[in-house]
Structure formats: structure tokens, C-alpha cells
C-alpha positions, 0 to 999 in steps of 0.5 A, a space after each residue: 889781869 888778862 891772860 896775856 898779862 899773867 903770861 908776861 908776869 911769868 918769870 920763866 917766861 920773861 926770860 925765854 929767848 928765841 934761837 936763831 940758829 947761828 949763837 943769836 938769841 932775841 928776846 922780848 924785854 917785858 915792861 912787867 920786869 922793868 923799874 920805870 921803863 928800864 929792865 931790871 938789872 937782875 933780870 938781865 943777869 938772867 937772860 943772860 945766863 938762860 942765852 948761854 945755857 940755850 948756846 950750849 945746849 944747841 952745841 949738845 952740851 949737857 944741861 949746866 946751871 949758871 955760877 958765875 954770873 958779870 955783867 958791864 952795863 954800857 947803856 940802859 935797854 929799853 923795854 921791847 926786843 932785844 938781840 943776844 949774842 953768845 960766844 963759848 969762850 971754853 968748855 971745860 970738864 966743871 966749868 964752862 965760859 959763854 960770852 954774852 952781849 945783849 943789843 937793841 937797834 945795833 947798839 951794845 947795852 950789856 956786856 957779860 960772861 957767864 960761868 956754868 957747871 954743876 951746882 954744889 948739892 951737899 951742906 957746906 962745910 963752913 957757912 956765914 949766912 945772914 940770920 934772917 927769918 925764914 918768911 918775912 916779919 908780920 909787918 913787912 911792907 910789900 914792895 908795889 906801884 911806886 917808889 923813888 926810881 919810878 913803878 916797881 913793875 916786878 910785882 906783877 911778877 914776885 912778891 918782895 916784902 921789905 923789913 920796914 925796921 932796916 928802911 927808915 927812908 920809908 917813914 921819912 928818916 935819913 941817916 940810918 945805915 945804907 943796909 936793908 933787909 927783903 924777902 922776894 919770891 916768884 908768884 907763880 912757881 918756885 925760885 931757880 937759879 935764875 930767879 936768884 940772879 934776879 933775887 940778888 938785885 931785887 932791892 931799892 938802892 941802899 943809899 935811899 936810906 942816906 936821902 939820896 932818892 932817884 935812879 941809881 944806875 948799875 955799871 958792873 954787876 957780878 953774882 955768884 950762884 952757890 946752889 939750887 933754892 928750895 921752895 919758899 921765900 929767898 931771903 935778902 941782905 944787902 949793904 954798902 961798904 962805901 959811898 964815895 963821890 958820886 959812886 956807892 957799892 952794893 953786896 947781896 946775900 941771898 938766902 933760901 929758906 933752909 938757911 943755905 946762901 943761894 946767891 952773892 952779888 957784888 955792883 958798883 952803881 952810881 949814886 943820886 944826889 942828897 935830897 934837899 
């Protein structure tokens, strides 16, 4: 990988985005975080949130993490440059709300609203995290080069592992419970909340398990950040309650490897059709 390639596989610099001093942002939407050539829904998520942060910060704000993350996808960006618009809908004592939209050629693609503030730092008082591994089972099969929706860009830039015991698509089955169990983490550095943004959309679709193969395009997508990862491997559970004419759902959990819930998220996604 060239020096050029190792730059653009950075997480953190894939998200960067370039002031234009007005509440404008542009930004480069890198081929190496995309899923066949359309960037990765996770990782809009996060450019979005790092536009509001750097709308913020141009205001003099304190620095503040993204909790609330909601994105209305109108129509795929492709990859290559993008403009951001940020709009500080409040500033409020915990909570701040940053409206951001992200265009291409004077189109409007994604539509969303961050919420930052201060993530919790202390234990939880009550918790139901997934019991998943700390490290991905000996027999995880890391997610590379193709799959149903096209080349899995991302793993130039984080290595996802996936527990081949919840993905019986991959040895041909069909029928078993749209549900699936991963282990994502950047390949250079330690997760963030950004990267958790990312980590709550980093599964194949959920109905691949049902022989339903091919793109499944997200029209709205809400993640909630819970707290700062520690260092190490961002576990991931992910199922649907519902497939239903042509329209599934989607719910992540993500866990870091203290066993703490990092990141919720919840989509509603278009289906592809039974295969056969």
C-alpha cells in the first residue's frame, strides 16, 4: 500500500473536513470507506457528527462528543467531494443541536441532526450488554474483498471479523435468523466515538441470512453514543424484529472491550429480493 493509500485507509483522515469559514464544510468521500462505490452509511454518520463538532468549535464552544446521532438518506453520494452545511439549531448547557446536511453537484443526499454534549464517563447503574466475547472466536472470518453488495472497501481501513456460527449465508444456508455477530476495530489507532458511529453500521445486511443478496439501501439511520470506547475490539449485535414488504429494520449494539455499550443504532432499510 503506498503512502497516499495508507493516508486515505485512516479513519481519522477520511472524516477530516475543510472549513470554509461560513458553516460550510468539504470533504473528501474516500473510495477506501465505501461498500461498491457507495460510502459507507457509518461513515457518513461520522462525518457528519466531526462537521457539527468543527461548527462548533468555529462558534468557540467547548469541545463536546456526539450523542445523538440521525440521518435521512435522500439519495446515495458517490465517492469523491462533498460539501457539509451545518446549522446550530441550540446550544444548551448538556446538550447542543447542529443540523447537517451533506451535498454533491448542488444536490441534497443526507439530511441530519446531531446532538453533542458530555459523554457519561461513570459505570452504568443498569446495563443489558450483548455477552459477546472480548476478541473475535478463533474462527472469525474477516470481512475482505467481496461480498453480496459489492467490495468491502473498509478493510483497507478496519479489521471486521464476523462469527461465522450467526452467518449461515456464508456457507450457503438460507433461513437461519436475520441476526449476526461482528468484531470491528480501526487498523491504525484506537476506536472513538466516531468510530463507533461507524461500528454500529458495520454489518452485511441482516437479511443476506434469509437469501435475500444485493444492496440494501438505508433511508433513515439514528445512533446513540453511551460513552467513549476503550482500546481494543468494538464488539457487535445486530438483528431485525421485521421483514416486511420490501422493508426490514435493523438494531446494533456495540460493545468495547470492557463489556460497556458504546453505541445504539436503529435503520429502516430497503430489502433485496429472495434469491432464486
Amino acid at each position: 500500500m503506498s503512502a497516499a493509500e495508507q493516508e486515505a485507509a485512516r479513519f481519522g483522515e477520511a472524516c477530516a473536513v475543510r472549513s470554509l469559514g461560513d458553516g460550510t464544510f468539504t470533504a473528501d468521500l474516500r473510495f477506501e470507506w465505501s461498500i461498491g462505490g457507495h460510502p459507507h452509511g457509518g461513515f457518513l454518520l461520522a462525518l457528519l457528527a466531526n462537521a457539527a463538532g468543527r461548527a462548533l468549535a468555529e462558534r468557540g464552544e467547548p469541545p463536546a462528543d456526539p450523542m445523538v446521532v440521525s440521518a435521512e438518506f435522500l439519495r446515495a453520494p458517490a465517492v469523491g467531494p462533498a460539501l457539509l452545511r451545518a446549522d446550530i439549531r441550540k446550544i444548551g448547557r448538556r446538550a447542543t443541536v447542529v443540523a447537517v446536511g451533506l451535498e454533491q453537484r448542488g444536490r441534497s443526499c443526507v439530511e441530519g441532526r446531531v446532538t453533542v454534549g458530555r459523554l457519561p464517563v461513570r459505570p452504568p447503574v443498569w446495563t443489558d450488554a450483548p455477552a459477546l466475547p472480548a476478541e473475535p472466536p478463533q474462527g472469525a472470518i474477516p470481512l475482505t474483498g467481496e461480498t453480496s453488495e459489492g467490495v468491502f472497501n473498509l478493510a483497507s481501513g478496519c479489521d471486521v471479523r464476523i462469527d461465522p456460527a450467526t452467518a449461515g449465508y456464508l456457507s450457503g444456508r438460507t433461513g437461519d435468523p436475520p441476526r449476526l455477530r461482528l468484531w470491528a476495530r480501526p487498523r491504525d489507532g484506537e476506536p472513538d466515538p466516531l468510530f463507533a458511529l461507524l461500528a454500529c453500521d458495520i454489518n452485511p445486511p441482516v437479511v443476506f441470512n434469509l437469501g435475500r443478496f444485493g444492496w440494501a439501501p438505508t433511508a433513515q439511520l439514528t445512533a446513540l453514543v453511551r460513552t467513549r470506547p476503550c482500546p481494543g475490539w468494538l464488539r457487535v449485535h445486530v438483528e431485525a424484529r421485521s421483514v416486511q414488504e420490501g422493508w426490514f429494520d435493523s438494531d446494533a449494539v456495540v460493545v468495547d472491550a470492557q463489556g460497556r455499550i458504546v453505541c445504539q443504532a436503529r435503520q429502516l432499510a430497503l430489502s433485496p429480493s429472495p434469491s432464486g
